[in-house]
C-alpha positions as CSV (number, residue, x, y, z in Angstrom):
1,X,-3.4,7.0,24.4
2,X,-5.7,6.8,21.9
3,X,-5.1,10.8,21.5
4,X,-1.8,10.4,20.5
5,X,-2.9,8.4,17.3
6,X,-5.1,10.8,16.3
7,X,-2.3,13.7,16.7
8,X,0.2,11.6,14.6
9,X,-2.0,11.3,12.1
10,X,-3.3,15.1,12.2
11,X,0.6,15.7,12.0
12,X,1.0,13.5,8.6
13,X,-2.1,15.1,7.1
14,X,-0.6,18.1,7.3
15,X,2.7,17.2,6.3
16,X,1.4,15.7,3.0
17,X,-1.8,18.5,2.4
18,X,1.5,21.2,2.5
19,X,3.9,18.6,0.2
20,X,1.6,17.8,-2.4
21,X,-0.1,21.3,-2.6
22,X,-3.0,19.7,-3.4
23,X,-3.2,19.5,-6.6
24,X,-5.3,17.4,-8.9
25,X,-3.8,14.5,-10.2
26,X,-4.3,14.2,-14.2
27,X,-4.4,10.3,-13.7
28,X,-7.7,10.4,-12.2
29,X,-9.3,6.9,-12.8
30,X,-10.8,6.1,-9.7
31,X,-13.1,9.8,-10.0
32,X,-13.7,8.3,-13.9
33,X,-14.9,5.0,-12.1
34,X,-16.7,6.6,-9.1
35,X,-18.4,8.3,-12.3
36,X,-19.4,5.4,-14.0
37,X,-20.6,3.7,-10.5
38,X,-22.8,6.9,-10.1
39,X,-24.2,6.5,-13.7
40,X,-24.8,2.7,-13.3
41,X,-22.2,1.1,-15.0
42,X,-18.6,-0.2,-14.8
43,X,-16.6,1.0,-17.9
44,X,-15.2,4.4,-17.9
45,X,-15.6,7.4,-19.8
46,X,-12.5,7.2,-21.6
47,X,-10.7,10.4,-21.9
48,X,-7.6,9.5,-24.2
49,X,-4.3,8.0,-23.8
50,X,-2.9,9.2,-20.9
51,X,-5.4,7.5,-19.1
52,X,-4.6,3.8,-18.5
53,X,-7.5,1.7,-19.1
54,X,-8.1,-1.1,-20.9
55,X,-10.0,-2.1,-24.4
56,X,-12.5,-4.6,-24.1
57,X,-15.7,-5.3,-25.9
58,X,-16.1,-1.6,-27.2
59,X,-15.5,-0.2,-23.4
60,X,-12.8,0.9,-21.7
61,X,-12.3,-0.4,-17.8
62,X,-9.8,0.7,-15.0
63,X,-8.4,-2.6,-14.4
64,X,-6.9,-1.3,-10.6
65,X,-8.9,-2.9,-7.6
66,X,-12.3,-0.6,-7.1
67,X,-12.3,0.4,-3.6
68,X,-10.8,3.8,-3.6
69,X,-13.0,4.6,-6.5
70,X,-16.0,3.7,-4.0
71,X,-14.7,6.0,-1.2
72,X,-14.4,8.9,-3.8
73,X,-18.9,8.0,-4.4
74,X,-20.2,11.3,-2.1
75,X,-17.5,13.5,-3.1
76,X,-17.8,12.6,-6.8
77,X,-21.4,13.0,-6.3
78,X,-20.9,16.5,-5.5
79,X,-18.0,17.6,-7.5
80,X,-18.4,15.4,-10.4
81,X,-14.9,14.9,-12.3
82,X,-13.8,17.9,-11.2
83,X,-13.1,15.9,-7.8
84,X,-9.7,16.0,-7.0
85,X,-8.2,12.2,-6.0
86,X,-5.4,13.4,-4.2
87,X,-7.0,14.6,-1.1
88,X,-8.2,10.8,-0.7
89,X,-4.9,9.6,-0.8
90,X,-3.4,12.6,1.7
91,X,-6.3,11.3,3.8
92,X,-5.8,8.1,4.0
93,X,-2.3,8.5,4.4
94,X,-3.1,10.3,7.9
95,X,-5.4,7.6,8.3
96,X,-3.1,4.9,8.0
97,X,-0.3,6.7,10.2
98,X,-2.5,6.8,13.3
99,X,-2.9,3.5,12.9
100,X,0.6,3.0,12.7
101,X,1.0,4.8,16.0
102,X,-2.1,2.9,17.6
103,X,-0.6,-0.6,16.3
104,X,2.9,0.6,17.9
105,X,1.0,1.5,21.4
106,X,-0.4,-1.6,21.1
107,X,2.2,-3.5,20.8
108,X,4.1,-1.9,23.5
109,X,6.6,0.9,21.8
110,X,7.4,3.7,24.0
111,X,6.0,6.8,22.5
112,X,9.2,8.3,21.9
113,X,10.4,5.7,19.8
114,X,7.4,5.7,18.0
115,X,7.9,9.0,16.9
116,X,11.3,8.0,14.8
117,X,9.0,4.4,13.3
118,X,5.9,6.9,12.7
119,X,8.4,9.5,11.3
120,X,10.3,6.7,9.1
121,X,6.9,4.9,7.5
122,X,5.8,8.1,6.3
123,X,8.9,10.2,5.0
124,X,11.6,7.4,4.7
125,X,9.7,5.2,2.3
126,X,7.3,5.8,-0.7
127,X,4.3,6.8,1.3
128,X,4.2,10.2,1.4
129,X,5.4,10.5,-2.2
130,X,2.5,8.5,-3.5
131,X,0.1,10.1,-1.1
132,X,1.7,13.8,-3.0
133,X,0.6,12.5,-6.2
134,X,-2.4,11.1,-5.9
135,X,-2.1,9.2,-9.4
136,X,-4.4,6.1,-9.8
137,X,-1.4,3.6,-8.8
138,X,-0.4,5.4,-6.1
139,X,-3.5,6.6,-4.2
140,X,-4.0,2.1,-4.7
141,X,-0.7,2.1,-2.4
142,X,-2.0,4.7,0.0
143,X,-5.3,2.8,0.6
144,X,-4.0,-0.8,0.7
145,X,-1.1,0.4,3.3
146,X,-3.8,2.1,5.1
147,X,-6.7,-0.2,5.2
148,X,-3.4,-3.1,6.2
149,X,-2.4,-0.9,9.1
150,X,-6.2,-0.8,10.5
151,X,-5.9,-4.6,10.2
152,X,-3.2,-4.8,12.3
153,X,-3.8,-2.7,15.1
154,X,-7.1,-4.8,15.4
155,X,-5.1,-7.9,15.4
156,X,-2.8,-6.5,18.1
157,X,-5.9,-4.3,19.8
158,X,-9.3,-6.2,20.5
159,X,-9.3,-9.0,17.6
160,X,-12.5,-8.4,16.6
161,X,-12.7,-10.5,13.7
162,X,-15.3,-9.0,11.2
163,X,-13.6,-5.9,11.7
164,X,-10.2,-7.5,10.9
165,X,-11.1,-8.9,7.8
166,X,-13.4,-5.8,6.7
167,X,-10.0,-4.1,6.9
168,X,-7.7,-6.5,5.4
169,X,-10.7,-6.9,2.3
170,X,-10.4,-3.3,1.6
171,X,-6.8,-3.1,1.9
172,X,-7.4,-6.3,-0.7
173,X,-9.6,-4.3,-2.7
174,X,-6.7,-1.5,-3.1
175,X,-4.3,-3.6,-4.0
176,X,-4.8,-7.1,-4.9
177,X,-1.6,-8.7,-3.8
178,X,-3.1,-7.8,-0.2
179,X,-5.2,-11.1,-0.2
180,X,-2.0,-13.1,0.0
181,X,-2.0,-12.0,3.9
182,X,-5.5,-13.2,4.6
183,X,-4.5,-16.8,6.0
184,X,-2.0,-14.8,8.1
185,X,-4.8,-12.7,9.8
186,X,-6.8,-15.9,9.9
187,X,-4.3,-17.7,11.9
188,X,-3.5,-15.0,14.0
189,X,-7.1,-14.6,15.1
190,X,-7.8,-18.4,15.0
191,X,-4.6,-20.0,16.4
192,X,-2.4,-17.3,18.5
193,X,-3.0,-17.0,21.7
194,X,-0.9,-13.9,23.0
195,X,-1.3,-14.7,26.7
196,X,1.4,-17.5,26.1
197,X,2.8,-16.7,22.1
198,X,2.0,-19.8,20.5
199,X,-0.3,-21.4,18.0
200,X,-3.1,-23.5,19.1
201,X,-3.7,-27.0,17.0
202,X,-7.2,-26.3,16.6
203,X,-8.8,-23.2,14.7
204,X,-11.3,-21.4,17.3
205,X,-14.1,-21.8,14.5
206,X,-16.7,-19.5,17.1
207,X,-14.0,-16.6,16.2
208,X,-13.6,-17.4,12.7
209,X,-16.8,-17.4,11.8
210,X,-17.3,-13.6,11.0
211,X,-14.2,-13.4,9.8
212,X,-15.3,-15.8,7.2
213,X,-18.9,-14.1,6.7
214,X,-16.9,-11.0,5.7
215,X,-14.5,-12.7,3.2
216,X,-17.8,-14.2,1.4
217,X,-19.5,-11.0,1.2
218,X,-16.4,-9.3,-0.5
219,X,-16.0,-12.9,-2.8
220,X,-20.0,-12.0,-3.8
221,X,-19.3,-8.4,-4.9
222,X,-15.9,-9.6,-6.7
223,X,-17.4,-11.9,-8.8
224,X,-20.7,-9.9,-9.7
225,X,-17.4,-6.9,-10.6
226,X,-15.7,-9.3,-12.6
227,X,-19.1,-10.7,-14.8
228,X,-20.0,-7.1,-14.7
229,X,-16.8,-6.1,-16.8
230,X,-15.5,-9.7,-18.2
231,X,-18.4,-11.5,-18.5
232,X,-16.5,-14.3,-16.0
233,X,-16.2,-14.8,-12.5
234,X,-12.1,-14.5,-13.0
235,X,-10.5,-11.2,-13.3
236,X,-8.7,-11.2,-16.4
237,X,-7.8,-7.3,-16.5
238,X,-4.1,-7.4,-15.7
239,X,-3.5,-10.3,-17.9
240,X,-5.2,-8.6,-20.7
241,X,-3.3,-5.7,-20.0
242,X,-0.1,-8.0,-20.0
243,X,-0.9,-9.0,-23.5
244,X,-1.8,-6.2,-24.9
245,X,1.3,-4.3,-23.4
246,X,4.4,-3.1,-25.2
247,X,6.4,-4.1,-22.1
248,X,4.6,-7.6,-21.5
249,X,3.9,-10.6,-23.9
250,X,1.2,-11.7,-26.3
251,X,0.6,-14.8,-24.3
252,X,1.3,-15.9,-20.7
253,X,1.0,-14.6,-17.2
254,X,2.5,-11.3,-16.1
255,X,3.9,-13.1,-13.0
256,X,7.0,-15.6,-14.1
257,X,10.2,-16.1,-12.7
258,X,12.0,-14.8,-15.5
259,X,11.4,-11.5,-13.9
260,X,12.8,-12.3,-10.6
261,X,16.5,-11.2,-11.6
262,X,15.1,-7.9,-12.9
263,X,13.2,-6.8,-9.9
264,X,16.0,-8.5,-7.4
265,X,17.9,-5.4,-9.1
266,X,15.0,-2.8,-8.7
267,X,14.1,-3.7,-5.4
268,X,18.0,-3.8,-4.1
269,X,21.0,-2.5,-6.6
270,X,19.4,0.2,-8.7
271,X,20.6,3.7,-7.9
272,X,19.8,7.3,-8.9
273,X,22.3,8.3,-12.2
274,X,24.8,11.4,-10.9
275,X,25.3,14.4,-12.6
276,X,28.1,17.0,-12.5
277,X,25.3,19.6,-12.2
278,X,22.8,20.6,-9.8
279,X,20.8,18.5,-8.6
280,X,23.4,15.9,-8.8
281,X,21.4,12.9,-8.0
282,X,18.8,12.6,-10.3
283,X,16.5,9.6,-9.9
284,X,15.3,7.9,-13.4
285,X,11.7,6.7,-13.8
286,X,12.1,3.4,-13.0
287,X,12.4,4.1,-9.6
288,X,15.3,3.7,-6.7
289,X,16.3,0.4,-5.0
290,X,15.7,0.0,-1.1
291,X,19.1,0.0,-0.5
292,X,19.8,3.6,-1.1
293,X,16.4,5.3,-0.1
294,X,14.7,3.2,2.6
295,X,17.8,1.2,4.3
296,X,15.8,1.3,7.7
297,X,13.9,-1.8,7.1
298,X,17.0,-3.8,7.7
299,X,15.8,-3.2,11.7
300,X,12.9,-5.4,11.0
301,X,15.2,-7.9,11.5
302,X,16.1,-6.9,14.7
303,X,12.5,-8.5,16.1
304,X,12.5,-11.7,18.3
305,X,9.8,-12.1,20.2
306,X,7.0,-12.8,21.0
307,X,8.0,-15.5,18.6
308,X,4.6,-16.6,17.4
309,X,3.7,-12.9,15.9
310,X,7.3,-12.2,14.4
311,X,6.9,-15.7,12.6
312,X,3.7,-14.2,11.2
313,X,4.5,-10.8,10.6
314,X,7.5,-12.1,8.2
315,X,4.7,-14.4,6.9
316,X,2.6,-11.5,5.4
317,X,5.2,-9.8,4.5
318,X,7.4,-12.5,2.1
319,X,3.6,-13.7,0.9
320,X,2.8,-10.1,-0.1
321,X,6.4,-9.5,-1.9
322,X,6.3,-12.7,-4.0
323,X,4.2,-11.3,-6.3
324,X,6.2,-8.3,-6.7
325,X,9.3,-9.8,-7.3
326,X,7.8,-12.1,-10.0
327,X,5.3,-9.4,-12.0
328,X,6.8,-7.7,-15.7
329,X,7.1,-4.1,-14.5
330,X,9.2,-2.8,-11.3
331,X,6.3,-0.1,-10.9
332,X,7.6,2.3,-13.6
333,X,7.8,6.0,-13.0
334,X,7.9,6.3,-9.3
335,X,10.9,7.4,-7.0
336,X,11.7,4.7,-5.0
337,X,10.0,1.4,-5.1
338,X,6.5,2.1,-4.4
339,X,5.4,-2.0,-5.0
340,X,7.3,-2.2,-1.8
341,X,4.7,-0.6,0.2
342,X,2.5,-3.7,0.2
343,X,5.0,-5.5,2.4
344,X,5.9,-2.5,4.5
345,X,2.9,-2.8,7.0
346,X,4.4,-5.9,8.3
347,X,8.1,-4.7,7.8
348,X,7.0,-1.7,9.9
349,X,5.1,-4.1,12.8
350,X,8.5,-6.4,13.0
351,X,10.6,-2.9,13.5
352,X,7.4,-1.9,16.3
353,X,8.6,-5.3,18.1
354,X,12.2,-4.6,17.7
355,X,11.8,-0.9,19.4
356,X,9.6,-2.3,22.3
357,X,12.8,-2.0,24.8
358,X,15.4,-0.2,23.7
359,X,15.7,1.7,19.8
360,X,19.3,1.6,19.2
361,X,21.3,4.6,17.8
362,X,22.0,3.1,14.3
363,X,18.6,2.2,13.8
364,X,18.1,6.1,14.4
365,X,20.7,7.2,11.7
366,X,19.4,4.9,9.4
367,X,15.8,6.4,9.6
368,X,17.5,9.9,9.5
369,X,19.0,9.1,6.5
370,X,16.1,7.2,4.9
371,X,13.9,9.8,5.7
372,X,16.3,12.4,4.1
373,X,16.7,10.3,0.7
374,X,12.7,9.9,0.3
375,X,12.4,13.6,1.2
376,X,14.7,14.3,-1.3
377,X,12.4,12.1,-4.1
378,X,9.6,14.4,-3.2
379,X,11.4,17.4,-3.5
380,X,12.6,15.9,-7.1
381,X,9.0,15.1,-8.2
382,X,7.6,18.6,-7.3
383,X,10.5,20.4,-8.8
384,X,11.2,18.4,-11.5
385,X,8.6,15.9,-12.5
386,X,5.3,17.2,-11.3
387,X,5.5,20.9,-11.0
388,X,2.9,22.4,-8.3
389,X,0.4,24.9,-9.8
């Protein structure tokens, strides 16, 4: 079985090695920051103003979470900045997809229907488009999705608990909104017991215990980070960022309610503008809603049982959209809505438990024709946006 995984993600890497014809992303801060790691320090050699990093004390500092940076340290070693970033992300995009197939086998999908929910997570939402790219945000979404889908089929698979929350700390460390699912993973370790699909009263501390030795490790090297850069033990990049930005405000928190409305209409009403020439649909930069390019997550619905684990998998996934639907940007310049993909994982294991005994038909045209509208945002980007060399 454990084959199969390993041919569906063979299957992606090749997919999005021959999509994104590997070239180099220009918006290469995690190589500038697996650079500065290499030469002892944590501000970047700052190229100029296409790279987005912020200002502070005399230094300029990628403000993203570190960990793909640190995954780029032997390659950067060798290559130096010449080290091209987006053959991380098309590797951890095949990564993440066998573990999306090994989560779906573990969780009791017939192979053939896990063909059309392997098939949809990596060509009918953002993935494969940010795993073309490559660019600093998007290889973040690659990782965090990929490091999340490693969490889960441990969760689902043989629960060891260190290993679950190594996983979910680096799909934290992509992506920070990813530490809003921790207390899911917690509970499900600690209270679930699958046998009969209920929560216990009483954490199992025994089982717990690594999981919480991990977390502190990862808490040690975050706040050593942050002093290292801010001088604090709080991370005050993205709120710096948000002040100092011509699309945020000179005081505040980049995370209000007054943007809810805004992304409401991102995430579900905004559409490509139409053209009377070829190609007529053409996609602005602030991205495509859901509605139109990924409508296959509406099957996520579809899940039932066991009741326990769909009541968690929505859990993680309304705790790590929250964020998203309150921050000042929609995740500008992107095709779809790339922010998206820090809920998917958990959109994607609720469709597994939908397809466990039967996949119905419309749920198969609807991944057709999300798959088809994605595809069709990569093909725009490479002909378009982002011209191969």
């Amino acid at each position: 079985m454990r084959s199969r995984a390993v041919w569906a993600g063979a299957a992606a890497f090749a997919v999005t090695l021959v999509v994104s014809h590997l070239r180099s992303t220009p918006y290469n801060n995690y190589v500038l920051l697996a650079q500065a790691f290499l030469h002892g320090h944590v501000w970047i050699d700052w190229p100029g103003e296409y790279i987005d990093a912020l200002a502070y004390g005399g230094q300029h500092y990628v403000i993203e979470a570190p960990l793909p940076a640190i995954l780029l340290l032997p390659y950067v070693a060798l290559a130096g900045t010449a080290a091209n970033q987006t053959l991380l992300a098309v590797v951890l995009c095949a990564i993440g997809i066998g573990a999306a197939w090994r989560l779906a086998e573990r969780l009791g999908v017939p192979a053939s229907s896990n063909f059309w929910l392997c098939a949809f997570v990596l060509a009918g939402t953002d993935l494969l488009w940010c795993a073309m790219l490559g660019d600093v945000w998007f290889v973040a979404h690659v990782s965090a999705f990929c490091f999340t889908m490693l969490a889960l089929a441990e969760v689902c698979g043989r629960r060891r608990a260190w290993l679950v929350a190594l996983w979910a700390v680096f799909a934290a460390e992509s992506r920070f909104t990813m530490v809003l699912a921790l207390p899911v993973y917690a509970a499900l370790l600690g209270a679930w017991d699958p046998e009969s699909d209920s929560f216990g009263v009483q954490f199992a501390a025994r089982r717990l215990a690594p999981f919480a030795a991990v977390l502190a490790a990862a808490a040690v090297f975050w706040v050593w980070y942050n002093f290292a850069r801010w001088g604090t033990a709080a991370d005050i990049g993205y709120v710096t960022w948000y002040h100092q930005d011509q699309a945020g405000m000179p005081y505040g928190s980049p995370f209000q309610l007054r943007y809810l409305g805004y992304e409401l209409w991102s995430f579900f009403q905004q559409y490509p503008a139409y053209a009377a020439a070829w190609p007529w649909f053409r996609p602005g930069y602030s991205g495509v809603a859901l509605t139109w390019t990924s409508p296959a997550l509406i099957y996520a619905f579809a899940a039932s049982r066991p009741r326990a684990l769909v009541a968690a998998f929505w859990a993680a996934a309304l705790l790590t959209a929250i964020p998203n639907f309150l921050y000042y940007v929609n995740g500008f310049a992107q095709y779809g809505m790339r922010h998206a993909l820090d809920f998917i994982p958990f959109l994607f294991a609720l469709m597994c438990l939908a397809a466990r005994e039967k996949f119905p038909f419309w749920a198969k045209v609807l991944i057709v024709y999300s798959c088809a509208a994605s595809l069709y945002g990569v093909w725009f980007w490479n002909a378009y946006v982002r011209q191969a060399n």
